[in-house]
C-alpha positions in Angstrom: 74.3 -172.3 -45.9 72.5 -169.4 -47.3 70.7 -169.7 -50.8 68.8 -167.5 -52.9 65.1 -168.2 -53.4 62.6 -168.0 -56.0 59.3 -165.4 -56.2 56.5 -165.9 -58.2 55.8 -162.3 -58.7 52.4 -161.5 -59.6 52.6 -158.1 -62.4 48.6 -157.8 -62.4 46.7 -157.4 -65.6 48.6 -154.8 -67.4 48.7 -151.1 -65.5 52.1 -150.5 -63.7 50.0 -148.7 -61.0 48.4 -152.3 -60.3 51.3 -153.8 -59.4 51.1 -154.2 -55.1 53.4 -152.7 -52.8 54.9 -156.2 -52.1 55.1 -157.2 -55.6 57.2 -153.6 -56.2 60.0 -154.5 -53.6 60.5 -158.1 -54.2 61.3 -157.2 -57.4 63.5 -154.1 -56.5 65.2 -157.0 -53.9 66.1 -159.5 -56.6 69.1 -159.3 -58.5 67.7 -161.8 -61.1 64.4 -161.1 -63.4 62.6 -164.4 -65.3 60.1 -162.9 -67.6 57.8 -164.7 -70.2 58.7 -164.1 -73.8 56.2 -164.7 -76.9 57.4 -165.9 -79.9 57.5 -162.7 -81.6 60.1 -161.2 -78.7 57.4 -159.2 -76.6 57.6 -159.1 -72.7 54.3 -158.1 -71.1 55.4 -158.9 -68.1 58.5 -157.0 -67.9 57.1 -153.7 -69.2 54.6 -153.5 -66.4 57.6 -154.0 -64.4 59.5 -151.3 -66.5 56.3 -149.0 -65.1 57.5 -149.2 -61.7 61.0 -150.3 -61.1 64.2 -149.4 -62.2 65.9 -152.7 -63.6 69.3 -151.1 -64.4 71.9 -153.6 -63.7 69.7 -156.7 -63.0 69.8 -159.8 -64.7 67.2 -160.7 -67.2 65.7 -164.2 -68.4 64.0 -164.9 -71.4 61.5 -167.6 -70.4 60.2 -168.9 -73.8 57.2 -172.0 -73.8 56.3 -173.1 -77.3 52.1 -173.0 -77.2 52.1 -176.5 -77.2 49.8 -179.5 -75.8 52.3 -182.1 -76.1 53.0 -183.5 -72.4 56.5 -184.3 -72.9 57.7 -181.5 -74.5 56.4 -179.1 -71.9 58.0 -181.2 -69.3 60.9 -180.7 -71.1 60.7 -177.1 -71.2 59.9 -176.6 -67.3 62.9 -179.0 -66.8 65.2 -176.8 -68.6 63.9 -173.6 -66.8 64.3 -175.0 -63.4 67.8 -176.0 -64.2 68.4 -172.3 -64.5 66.6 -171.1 -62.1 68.3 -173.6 -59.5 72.0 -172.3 -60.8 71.1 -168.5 -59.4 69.6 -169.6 -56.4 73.0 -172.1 -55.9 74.8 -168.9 -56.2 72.6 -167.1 -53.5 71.0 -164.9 -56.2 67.2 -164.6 -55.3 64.9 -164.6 -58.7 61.9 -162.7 -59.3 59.7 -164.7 -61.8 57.5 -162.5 -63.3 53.7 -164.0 -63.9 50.6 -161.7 -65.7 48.0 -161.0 -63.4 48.3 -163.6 -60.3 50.5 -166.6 -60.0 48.1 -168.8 -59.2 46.0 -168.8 -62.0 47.3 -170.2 -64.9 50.9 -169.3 -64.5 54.5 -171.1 -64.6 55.3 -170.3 -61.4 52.9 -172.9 -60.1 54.3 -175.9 -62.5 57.7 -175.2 -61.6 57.5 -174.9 -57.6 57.3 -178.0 -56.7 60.6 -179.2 -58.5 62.7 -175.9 -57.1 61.3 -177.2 -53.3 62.8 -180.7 -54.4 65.9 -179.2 -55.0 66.1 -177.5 -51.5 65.3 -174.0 -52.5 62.5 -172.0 -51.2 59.5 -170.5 -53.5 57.5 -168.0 -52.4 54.2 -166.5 -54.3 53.7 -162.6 -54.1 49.8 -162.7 -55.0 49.1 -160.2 -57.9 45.6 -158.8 -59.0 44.3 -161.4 -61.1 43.2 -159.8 -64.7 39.5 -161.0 -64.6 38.9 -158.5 -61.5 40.2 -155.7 -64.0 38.5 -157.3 -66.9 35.6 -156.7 -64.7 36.2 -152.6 -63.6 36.7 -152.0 -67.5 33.4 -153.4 -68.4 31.7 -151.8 -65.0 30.2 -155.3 -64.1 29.6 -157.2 -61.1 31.3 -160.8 -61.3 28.9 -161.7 -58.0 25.7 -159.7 -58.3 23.9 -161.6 -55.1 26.5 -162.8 -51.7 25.8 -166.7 -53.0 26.4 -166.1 -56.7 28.8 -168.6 -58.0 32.2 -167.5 -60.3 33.8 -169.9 -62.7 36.8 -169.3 -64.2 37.8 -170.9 -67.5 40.4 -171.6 -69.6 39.5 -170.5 -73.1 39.1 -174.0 -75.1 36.0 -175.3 -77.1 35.5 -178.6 -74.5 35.7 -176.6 -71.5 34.1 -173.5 -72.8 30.9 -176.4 -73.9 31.2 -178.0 -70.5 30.7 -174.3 -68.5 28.6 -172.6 -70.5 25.3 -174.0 -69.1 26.7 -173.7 -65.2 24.7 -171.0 -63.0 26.6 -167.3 -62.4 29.3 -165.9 -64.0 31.5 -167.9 -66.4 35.2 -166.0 -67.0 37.0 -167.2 -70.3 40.7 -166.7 -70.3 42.9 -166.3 -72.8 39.4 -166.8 -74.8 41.1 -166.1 -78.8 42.1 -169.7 -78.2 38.7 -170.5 -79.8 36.7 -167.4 -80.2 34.6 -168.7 -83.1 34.0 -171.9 -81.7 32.9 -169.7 -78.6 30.5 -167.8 -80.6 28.7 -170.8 -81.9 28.0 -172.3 -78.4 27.0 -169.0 -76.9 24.4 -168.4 -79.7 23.3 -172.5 -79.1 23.0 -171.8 -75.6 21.2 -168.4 -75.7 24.2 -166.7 -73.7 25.6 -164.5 -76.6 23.5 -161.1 -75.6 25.1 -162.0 -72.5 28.9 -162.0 -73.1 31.3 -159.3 -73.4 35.4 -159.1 -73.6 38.2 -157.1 -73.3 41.3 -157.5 -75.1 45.2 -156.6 -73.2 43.1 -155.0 -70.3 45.3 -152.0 -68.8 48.2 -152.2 -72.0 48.1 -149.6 -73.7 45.7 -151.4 -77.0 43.3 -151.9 -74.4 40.0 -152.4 -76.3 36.4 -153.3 -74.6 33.5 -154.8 -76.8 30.5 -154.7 -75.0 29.0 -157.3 -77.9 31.4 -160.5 -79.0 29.8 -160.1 -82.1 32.3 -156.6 -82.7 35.1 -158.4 -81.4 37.3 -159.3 -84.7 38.6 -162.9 -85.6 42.1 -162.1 -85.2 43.0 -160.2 -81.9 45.1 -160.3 -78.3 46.0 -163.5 -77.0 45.4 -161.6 -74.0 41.7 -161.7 -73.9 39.3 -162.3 -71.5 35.5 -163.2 -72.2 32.6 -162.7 -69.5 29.7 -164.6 -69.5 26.8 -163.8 -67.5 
């Protein structure tokens, strides 16, 4: 019995013109669009898309996560979006969920997988180019200056941005307005603030790159991305 299947698509960082080859015809294949929604109604994801592929006539989901630590409620919320995931893919209609940058960094796709392959259901990734590598060509920096230079990547919170501060290499802060002024404080503590630079909705059109976090202002992108050499 044939039945649809579900692709994480990876939209990269924010330029249309990122967006791979693969990435362009999976989504031009699927009949069915999930795309993250903020609060405020914006879809980052799907204007990348918009960039590069006609849409006309497909199906589009809102996928809407309250920024929330709370377990349960998250659980809840992945629940629900499987469940409607899982009634397209019943009806043999393959879905294209759309993930910023790659999706397998920080991205739905990966915590909702599992639970469409327990339903039966095939789910495929279609890598994406993860938005620290373009963070990276904006500021015109080398993440690996020697061959056996270590990379961290980070998820931008005070505890872990505290706990990876003092590691050797490159440290990469995602999403790093989560605690910006917290960030500050333990980059001055730890001598690393001459050191760190970030870019805010790299390849969107408000792009903006401040070679100094001291310029970078206390209300900003959620899209941000600190690096920390």
């Amino acid at each position: 019995m044939s039945k649809g299947v579900l692709y994480g698509v990876g939209t990269g960082p924010g330029d249309p013109e990122l967006l791979t080859i693969k990435a362009v015809r999976t989504i031009e294949s699927c009949p069915v669009i999930a795309a993250p929604q903020t609060a405020d109604g914006a879809m980052v994801a799907l204007d990348i898309v918009r960039g590069a592929v006609d849409l006309t006539g497909k199906t589009v989901i809102p996928v809407r996560f309250s920024m929330t630590r709370d377990v349960e409620r998250r659980a809840a919320e992945h629940a629900s979006l499987v469940r409607e995931l899982v009634a397209h893919l019943d009806a043999v209609r393959d879905v294209a969920l759309l993930n910023l940058g790659d999706p397998s960094i920080y991205a739905t796709f990966q915590r909702i997988a599992p639970d469409v392959r327990a339903r039966g259901f095939e789910a495929r990734a279609i890598p994406g180019v993860p938005s620290f590598c373009a963070v990276a060509a904006a500021l015109e920096r080398d993440l690996t200056p020697e061959m056996s230079s270590p990379l961290h990547i980070v998820p931008g919170g005070y505890d872990d941005v505290r706990r990876a501060i003092g590691w050797p290499g490159t440290k990469v802060v995602m999403k790093a307005r989560r605690s910006l002024a917290d960030t500050k404080c333990i980059l001055r503590e730890e001598g690393a603030f001459d050191g760190a630079e970030l870019v805010e909705d790299c390849g969107l059109p408000g792009e903006r790159v401040y070679r100094s976090v001291d310029d970078v202002p206390d209300r900003g992108s959620y899209f941000s991305t600190m690096v920390v050499r």
